[in-house]
C-alpha positions as CSV (number, residue, x, y, z in Angstrom):
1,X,-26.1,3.8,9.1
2,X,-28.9,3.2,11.2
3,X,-30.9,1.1,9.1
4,X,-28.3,-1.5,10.4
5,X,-29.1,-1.4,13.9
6,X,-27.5,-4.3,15.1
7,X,-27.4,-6.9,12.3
8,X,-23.9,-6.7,11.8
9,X,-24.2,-9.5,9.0
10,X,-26.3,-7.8,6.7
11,X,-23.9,-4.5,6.8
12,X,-20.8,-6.8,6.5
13,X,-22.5,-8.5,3.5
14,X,-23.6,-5.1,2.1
15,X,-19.8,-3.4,2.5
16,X,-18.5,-6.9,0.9
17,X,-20.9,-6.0,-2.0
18,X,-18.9,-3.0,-2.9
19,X,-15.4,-4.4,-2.5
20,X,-13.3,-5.6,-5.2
21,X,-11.1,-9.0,-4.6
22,X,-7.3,-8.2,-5.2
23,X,-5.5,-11.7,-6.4
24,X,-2.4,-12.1,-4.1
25,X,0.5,-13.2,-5.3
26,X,4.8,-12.1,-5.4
27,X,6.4,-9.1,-6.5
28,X,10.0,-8.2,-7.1
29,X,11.6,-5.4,-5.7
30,X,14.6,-3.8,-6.9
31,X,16.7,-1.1,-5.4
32,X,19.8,0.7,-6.4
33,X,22.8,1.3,-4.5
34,X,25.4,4.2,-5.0
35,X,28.6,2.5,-3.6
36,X,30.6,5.9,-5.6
37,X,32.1,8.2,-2.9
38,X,31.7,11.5,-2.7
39,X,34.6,13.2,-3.6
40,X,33.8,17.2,-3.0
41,X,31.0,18.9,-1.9
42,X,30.4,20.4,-5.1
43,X,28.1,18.3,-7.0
44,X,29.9,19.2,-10.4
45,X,33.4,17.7,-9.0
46,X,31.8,14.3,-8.3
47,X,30.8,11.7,-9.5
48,X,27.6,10.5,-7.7
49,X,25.6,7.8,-9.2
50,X,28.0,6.4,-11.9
51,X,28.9,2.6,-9.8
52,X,25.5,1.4,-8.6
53,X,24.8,-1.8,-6.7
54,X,21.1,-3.4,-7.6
55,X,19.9,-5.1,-4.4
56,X,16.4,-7.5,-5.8
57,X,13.8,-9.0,-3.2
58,X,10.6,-11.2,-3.9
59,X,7.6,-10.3,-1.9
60,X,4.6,-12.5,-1.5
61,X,1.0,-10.1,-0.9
62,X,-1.3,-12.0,0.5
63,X,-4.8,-11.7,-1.3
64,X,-7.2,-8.3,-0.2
65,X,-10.2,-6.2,-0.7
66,X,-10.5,-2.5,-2.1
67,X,-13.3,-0.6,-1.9
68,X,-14.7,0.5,-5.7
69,X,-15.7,3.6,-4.4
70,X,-13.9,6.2,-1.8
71,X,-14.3,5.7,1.9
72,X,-15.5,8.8,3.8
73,X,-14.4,9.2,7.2
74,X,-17.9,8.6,8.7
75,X,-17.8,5.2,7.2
76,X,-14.4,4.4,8.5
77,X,-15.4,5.6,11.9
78,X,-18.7,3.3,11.6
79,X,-16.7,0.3,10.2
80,X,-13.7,1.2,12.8
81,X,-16.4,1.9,15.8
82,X,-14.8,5.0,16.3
83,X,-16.7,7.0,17.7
């Protein structure tokens, strides 16, 4: 990390070298609902599950960057300045 010094640009460009570009974009979400009521608290006597309510959502992600390889904590810190 010290070959850096303080050209932040050149370690920027570098740590954009190893990133990968993510295409954003939407995504639907679905989730289920159990509107059944309980009707004992033993499991075998009810009927959980059986009338379900599907709740769907669209989500926009917004484009990003992964690194290709893991990030150690050292370069977090660095990247972070964490110290």
């Amino acid at each position: 990390m010290e070959k850096y010094g303080s050209d932040k640009a050149r370690f920027l460009k570098e740590i954009m070298d190893l990133m990968v570009p993510i295409e954003g974009g939407s995504i639907e979400l679905r989730d289920f609902l159990n509107t059944d009521k309980w009707l004992s608290t033993d499991y075998t006597l009810s009927n959980p599950g059986s009338c379900k309510k599907t709740i769907t959502w669209t989500e926009a992600i917004e484009p990003f960057h992964v690194m290709k390889y893991p990030v150690t904590q050292q370069l977090y810190h660095f990247v972070m300045h964490e110290e």
